[in-house]
N, C-alpha and C positions, 0 to 999 in steps of 0.2 A: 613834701610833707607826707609822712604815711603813717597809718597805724600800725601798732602792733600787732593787730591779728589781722591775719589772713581770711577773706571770710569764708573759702574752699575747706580752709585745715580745721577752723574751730568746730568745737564739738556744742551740742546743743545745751540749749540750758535748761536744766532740771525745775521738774514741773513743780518742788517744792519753793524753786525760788522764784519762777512766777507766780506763786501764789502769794509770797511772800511779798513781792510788788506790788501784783495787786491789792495786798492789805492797805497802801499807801492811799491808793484812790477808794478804796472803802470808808477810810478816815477822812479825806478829801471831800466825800460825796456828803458826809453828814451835814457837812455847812454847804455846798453848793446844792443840796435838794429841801435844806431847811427854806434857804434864800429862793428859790424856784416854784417852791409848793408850798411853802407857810409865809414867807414873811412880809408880802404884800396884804395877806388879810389880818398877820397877827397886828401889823401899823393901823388899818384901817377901822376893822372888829372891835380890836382889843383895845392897841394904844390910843386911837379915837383921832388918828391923822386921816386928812381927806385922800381920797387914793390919785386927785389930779397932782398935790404937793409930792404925794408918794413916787410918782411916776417919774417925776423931775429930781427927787432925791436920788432915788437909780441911774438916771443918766447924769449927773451933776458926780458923784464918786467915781463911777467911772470912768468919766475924762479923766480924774485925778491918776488912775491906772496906768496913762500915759506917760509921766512923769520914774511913777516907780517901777516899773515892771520892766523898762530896760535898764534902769540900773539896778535892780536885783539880776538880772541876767549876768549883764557885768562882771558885777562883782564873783555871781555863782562861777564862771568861767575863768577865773581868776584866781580862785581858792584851792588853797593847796594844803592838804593835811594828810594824815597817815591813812584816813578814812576817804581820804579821793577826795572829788572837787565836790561834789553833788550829795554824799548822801548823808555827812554830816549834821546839814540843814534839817532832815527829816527826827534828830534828836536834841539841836539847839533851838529848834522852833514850835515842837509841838505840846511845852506846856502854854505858852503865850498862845498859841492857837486855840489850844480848850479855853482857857479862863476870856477871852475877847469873846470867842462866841455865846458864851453863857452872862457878860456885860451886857451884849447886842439885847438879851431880851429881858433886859430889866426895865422895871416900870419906873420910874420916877414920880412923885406928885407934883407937874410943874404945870403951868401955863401952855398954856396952845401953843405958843412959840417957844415956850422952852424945851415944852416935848418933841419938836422938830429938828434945834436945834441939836438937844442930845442923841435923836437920831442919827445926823449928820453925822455928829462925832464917833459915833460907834458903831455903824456901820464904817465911816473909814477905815476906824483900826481895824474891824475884819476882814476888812479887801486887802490892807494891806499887810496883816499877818497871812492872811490867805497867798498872795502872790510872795512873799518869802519864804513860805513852805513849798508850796504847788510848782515852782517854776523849777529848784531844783530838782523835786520829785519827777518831775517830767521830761529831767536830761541826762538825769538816772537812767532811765528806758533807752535813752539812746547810747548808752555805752555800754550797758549791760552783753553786748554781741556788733559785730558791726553788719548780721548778715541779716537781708531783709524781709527773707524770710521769718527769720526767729521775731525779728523786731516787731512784724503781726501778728505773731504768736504770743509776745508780750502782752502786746498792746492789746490783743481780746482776751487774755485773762487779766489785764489790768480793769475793762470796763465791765468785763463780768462781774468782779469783786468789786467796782463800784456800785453796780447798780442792786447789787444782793446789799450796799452801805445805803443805796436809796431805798430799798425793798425794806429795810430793820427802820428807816426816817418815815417812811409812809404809813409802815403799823403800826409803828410804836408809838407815833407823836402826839398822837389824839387822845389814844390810852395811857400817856403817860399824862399829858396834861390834867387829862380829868380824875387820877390817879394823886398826883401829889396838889390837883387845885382842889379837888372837894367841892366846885360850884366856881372857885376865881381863878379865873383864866389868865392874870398876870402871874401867880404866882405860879400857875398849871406849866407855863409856856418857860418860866425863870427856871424849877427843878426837872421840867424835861429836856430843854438844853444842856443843862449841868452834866444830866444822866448820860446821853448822848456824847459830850466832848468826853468823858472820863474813857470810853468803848473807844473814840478817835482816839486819843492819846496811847494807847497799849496799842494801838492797831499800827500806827508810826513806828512806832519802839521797835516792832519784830519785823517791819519792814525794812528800818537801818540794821537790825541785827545780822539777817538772812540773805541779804542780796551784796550785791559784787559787784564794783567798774572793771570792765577789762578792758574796752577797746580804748586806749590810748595815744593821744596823738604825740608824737616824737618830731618835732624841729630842727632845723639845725641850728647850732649857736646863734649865728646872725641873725637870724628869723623870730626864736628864742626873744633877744634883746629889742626886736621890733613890735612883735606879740606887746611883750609887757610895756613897752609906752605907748600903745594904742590905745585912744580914747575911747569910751563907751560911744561917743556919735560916731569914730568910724565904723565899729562892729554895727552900729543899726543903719550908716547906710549900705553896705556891704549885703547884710540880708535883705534890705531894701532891694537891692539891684539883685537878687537872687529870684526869676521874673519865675519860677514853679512852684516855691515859695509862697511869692503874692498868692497863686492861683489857689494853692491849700489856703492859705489865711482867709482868702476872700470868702471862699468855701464854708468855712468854718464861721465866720461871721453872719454870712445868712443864714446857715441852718440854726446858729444859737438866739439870731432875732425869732425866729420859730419855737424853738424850746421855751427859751423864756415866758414868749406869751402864752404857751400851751401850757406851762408847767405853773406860770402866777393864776391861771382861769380855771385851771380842774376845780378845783376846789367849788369856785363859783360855777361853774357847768353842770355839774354833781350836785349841788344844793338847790341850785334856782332851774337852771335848765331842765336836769331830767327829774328834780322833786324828791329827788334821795339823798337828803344829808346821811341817812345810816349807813348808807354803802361809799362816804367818801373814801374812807381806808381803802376798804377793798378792791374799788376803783385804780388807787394810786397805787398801791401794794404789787397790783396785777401786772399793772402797766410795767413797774420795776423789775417783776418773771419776768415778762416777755423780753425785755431789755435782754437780760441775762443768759436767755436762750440766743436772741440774736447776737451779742458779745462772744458766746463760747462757740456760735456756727461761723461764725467769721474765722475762724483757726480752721475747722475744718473745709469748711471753702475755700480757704486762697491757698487750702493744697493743690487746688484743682483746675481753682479760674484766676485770670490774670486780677492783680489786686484793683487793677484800675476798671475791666469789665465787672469786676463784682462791686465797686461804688456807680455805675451808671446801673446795674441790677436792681440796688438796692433804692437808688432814689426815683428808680421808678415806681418802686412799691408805697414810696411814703407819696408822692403822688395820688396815685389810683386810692390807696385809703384815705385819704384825708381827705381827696374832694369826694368820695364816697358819703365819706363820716359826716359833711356838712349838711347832707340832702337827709337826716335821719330824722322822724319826728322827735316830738320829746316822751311819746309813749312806746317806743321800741325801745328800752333801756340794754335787752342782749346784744341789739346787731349795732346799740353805741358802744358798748363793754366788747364786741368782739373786735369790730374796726378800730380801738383802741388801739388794742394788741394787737395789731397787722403792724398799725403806725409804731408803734415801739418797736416793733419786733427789727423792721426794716432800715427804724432810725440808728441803732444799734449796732446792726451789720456794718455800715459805716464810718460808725463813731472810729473805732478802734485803726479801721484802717487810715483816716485820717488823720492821727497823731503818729503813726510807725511811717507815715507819707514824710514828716517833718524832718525827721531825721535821715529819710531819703534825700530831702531836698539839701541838708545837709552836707554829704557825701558829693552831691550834684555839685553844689555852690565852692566845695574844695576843691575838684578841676577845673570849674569855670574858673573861679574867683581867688583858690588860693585862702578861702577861708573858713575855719570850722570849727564856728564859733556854737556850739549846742544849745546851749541857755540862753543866749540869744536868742536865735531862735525860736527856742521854744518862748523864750518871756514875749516878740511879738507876736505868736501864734495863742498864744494865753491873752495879750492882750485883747486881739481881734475877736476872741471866743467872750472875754468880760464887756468888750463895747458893745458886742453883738444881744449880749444879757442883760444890759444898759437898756440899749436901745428898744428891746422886746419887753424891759419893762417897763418902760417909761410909757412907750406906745399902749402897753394893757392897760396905764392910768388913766393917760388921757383918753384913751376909744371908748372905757367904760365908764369916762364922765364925760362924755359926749353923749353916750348914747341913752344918759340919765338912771346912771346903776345909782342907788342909793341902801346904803347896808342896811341887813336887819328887817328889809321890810319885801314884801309879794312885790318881784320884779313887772313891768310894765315890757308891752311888746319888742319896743325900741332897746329895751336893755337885755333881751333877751337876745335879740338879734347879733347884737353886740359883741358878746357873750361866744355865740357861736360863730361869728366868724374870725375872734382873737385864736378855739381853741381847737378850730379846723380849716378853715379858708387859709392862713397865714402859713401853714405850714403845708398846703398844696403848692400855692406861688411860691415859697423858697424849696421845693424840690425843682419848679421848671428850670430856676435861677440856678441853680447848685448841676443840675445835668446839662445845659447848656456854655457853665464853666468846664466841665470836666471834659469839653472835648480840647480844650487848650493846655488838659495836662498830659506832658509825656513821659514820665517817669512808670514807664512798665516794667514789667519783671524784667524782659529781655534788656530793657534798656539799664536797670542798676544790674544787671550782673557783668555786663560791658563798664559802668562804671566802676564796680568793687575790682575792678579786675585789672584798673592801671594803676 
């Protein structure tokens, strides 16, 4: 089974169509940094759900991810139109995309249980128009070249252009809300969502317009007619048995149990913590730059360093900052605003490398395995990143109703504490975890170019 490009012969891809990619995860990011940074308080704050119920709602939809997200992969790798496997997705799904996420924050007048209930139901259909969009969008990047180089060249202006989609979610949210709410924060949160999916929707649009599948994988007839009656459970166990694979998923799973709880707590770290609700924006806003800087230095670093020493690089830095970040009082608000931005900056540098790894492992798992299946793939490596955002938010429920947070009112020591170690201790221990995985991965440079190469 080979592709059709060679990845010595191909020619690079023009910086207008990564950008154009990355318009995809700009769009993307507007609901995964809404869900990260508002939607644990807008439940809590606004809709008036408890955030231990909250925290369990996250991990309870999430399992459900399990269910669909390999058979969105499935089917994504299965799909066959004039437009390729993958990118038609990004223009059959992204009005259901906007209009789900602008349902997600509607108010209803119901009962405590009823407003819980319609929680449930809509956040599902978010995650789940989310993982029908996002899974193909993210195997789009793996065919776009098949050389590995380019592919983390995608991949950090993929996350650059997300995080400039998180940097437009951070400014704009607050100002928007109090913009179209006039004082009522249901309605502030219903026409800033709105405002926001309409910006994701065109952002899709030019992303299917502009970009290209090239690397194509060619069968032979017999192989062909076995492909196509292959069940979705063999393709997952197949990536299953893909043991570099694991090692990225795993990876990725704990650093997103990190994100999550750091990205559900800013909010609260920023209000309660350092005593500055006015500078929540610019708090989150900053953090989104520094993202963006580290996204776009990751291109020009893995001109340099091997992709795999620049993720042991970088997660030593989210380390060293975050248990830095922990020890800060709550009256040094710069040197919490600057270790912020070390910790983004660093988290970032690896983001990108981590998804262009997937499609490594890919390539890997077709001479081991014989199989190359991309959306696959990517649908469990999406999974493991959504259980891992489950999991970190389910844990910021319950740690901050342990530790007796009660909204709205002058936190108590114990919830302070709390507070700080959801939105720095958590994400020191998953860098030891995350650098003591990556010496079990072997997929270096030297090693895929010896792969691309049989």
């Amino acid at each position: 089974m080979e592709s059709t490009n060679n990845q010595s012969m191909e020619k690079p891809v023009k910086v207008t169509e990564k950008f154009a990619y990355g318009l995809g995860d700009t769009a993307s990011n507007i609901v995964f940094q809404v869900v990260i940074g508002f939607l644990m308080f807008y439940y809590t704050d606004v809709f008036g759900l408890s955030a231990a119920a909250v925290g369990t709602l996250f991990l309870v939809v999430r399992i459900f991810d399990a269910i669909t997200d390999p058979i969105m992969g499935g089917i994504a790798d299965r799909t066959q139109t004039k437009w390729g496997k993958y990118r038609p997705y990004l223009l059959w799904m992204c009005i259901p995309y906007g209009l789900i996420a602008v349902l997600a924050f509607s108010s209803p007048d119901f009962s405590a249980q009823g407003k819980l209930i319609f929680a449930y139901v809509t956040y599902t259909l978010l995650m789940t128009v989310y993982t029908a969009i996002n899974i193909p969008y993210s195997a789009l990047g793996g065919v776009m070249t098949s050389s590995s180089t380019q592919r983390a060249s995608i991949q950090s202006w993929r996350f650059a252009l997300a995080m400039i989609g998180g940097a437009i979610v951070t400014a704009s949210m607050l100002p928007l809300v109090e913009f179209w709410g006039q004082g009522n924060k249901e309605r502030g949160y219903l026409f800033a969502m709105a405002t926001l999916s309409i910006f994701a929707v065109i952002c899709f649009v030019v992303c299917f317009v502009f970009t290209k599948e090239r690397t194509i994988v060619e069968p032979n007839k017999d192989e062909s007619q076995r492909v196509d009656k292959q069940s979705i459970l063999a393709d997952v166990k197949k990536m299953l048995a893909n043991d570099q694979w694991r090692i990225i998923a795993l990876i990725t799973f704990v650093l997103l149990i990190s994100v999550a709880m750091r990205g559900s707590v800013t909010q609260y770290y920023v209000t309660y913590y350092l005593g500055r609700e006015d500078m929540v924006a610019m708090f989150m806003t900053a953090g989104m730059l520094a993202g963006v800087a580290g996204a776009l230095s990751t291109d020009w670093l893995s001109r340099y360093l091997c992709k795999v020493s620049l993720m042991r690089l970088a997660t030593t830095g989210i380390i060293v900052s975050n248990a830095t970040l922990f020890f800060v009082p709550q009256d040094m608000l710069w040197a919490a605003f600057a270790l912020m931005l070390i910790a983004n900056f660093t988290h970032m540098v690896i983001t990108p490398l981590l998804f262009s790894a997937v499609a490594d492992t890919v390539d890997y798992g077709a001479v081991k395995h014989g199989s190359r299946a991309m959306a696959m793939s990517f649908s469990g490596h999406l999974w493991a990143l959504k259980i891992g955002i489950a999991i970190g938010g389910a844990m910021t429920g319950w740690i901050l109703a342990g530790f007796g947070y009660e909204a709205n009112v002058t936190q108590s020591d114990s919830s302070l504490l709390g507070i700080k170690l959801i939105f720095s201790a958590a994400s020191a221990l998953a860098g030891v975890v995350v650098f003591l995985l990556l010496r079990h991965y072997r997929l270096t440079n030297k090693e895929m170019a010896t792969i691309n190469s049989q």
